[in-house]
N, C-alpha and C positions, 0 to 999 in steps of 0.2 A: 120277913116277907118284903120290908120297904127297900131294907139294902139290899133285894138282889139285884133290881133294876141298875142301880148307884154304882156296886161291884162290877158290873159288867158293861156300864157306861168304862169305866176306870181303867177294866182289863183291856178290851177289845172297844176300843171307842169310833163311831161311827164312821167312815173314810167320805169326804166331800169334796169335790173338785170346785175347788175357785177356782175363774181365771183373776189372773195380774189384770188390776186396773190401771195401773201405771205402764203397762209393758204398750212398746211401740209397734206395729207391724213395720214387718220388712220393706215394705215395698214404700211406707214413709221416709223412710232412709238415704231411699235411693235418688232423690231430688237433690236434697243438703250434699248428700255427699258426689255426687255428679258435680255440683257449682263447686263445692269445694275445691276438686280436683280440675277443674277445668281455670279456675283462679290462679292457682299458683301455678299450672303450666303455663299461662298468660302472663300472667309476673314475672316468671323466669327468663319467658322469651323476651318482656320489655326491656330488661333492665339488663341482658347481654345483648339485645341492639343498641341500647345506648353505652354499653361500655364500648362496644367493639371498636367503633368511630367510624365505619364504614359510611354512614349518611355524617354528611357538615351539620357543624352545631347551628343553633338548638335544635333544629330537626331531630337530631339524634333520641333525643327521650320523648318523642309524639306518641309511639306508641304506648309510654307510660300514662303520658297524659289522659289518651282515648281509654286506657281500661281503668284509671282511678275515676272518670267521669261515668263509664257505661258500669263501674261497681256500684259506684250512689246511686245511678238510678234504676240498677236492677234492685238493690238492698233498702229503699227507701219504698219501693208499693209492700215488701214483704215483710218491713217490721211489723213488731207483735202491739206496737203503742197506737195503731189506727184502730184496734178492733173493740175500743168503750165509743169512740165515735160511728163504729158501721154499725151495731147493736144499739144504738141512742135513738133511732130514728130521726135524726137530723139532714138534713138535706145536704148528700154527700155528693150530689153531679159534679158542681166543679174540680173538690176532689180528683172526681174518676176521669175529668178531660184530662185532670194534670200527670195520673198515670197514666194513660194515653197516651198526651205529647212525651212524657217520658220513654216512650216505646218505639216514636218515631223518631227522639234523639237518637235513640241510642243505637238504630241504624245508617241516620245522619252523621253519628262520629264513624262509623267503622265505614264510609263513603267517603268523607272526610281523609280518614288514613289512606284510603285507596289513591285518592286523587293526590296527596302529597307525596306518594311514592311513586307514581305515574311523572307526575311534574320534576320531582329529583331525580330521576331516572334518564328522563330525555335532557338534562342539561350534560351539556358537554364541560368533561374537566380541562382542566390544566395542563395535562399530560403529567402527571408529575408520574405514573407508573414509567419504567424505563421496558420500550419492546425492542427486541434485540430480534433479528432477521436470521433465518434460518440459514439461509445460504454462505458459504465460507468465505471470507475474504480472500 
């Protein structure tokens, strides 16, 4: 009488839905992997503006410059090593000004790039392109 409950545990044993504690939702995904891709299209496009040669040196790798600057200061509010100091209860204002002005940097560089392609732009070259006239001699 004691093994039947025990046999029937054994045979047919009860079905329980856990969920995954470890499992992520999708819609967490979708942040990391947006930046992600959005990075190395910005990388790709820096570093064939500065191969191309089209802008005069050093200009040519500015815009590497502005996205290795606006990566620190996007990747530096979002690391994982500030969160014993947000749960410390310590007095984290300054902190939060300094990701702040990080926020207003990092439209200040891509103003920055604007304005140095605005100012490269209007300088007149050297001619060195050779223009040939349509008309036939």
């Amino acid at each position: 009488m004691l093994t039947q409950p025990l046999v029937a545990a054994v045979v047919d044993p009860p079905q329980y839905q856990m969920p995954l504690s470890n499992s992520v939702p999708p819609l967490q995904l979708v942040v990391p992997v947006t930046l992600s891709v959005k990075l190395m299209l910005a990388l790709i496009a820096a570093i064939q503006i500065g191969r191309v040669g089209v802008v005069p040196r050093p200009w040519n790798w500015t815009p590497l410059w502005v996205l290795c600057a606006v990566a620190i200061m996007t990747a530096v509010p979002m690391s994982p090593f500030w969160t014993p100091l947000m749960g410390s209860g310590a007095n984290i204002a300054p902190l939060m000004v300094v990701f702040d002005a990080f926020g207003l940097a990092r439209q200040a560089a891509v103003a920055f790039l604007g304005i140095v392609a605005i100012v490269l732009g209007s300088r007149s070259g050297t001619g060195s392109v050779p223009v040939y006239s349509s008309a036939a001699p």
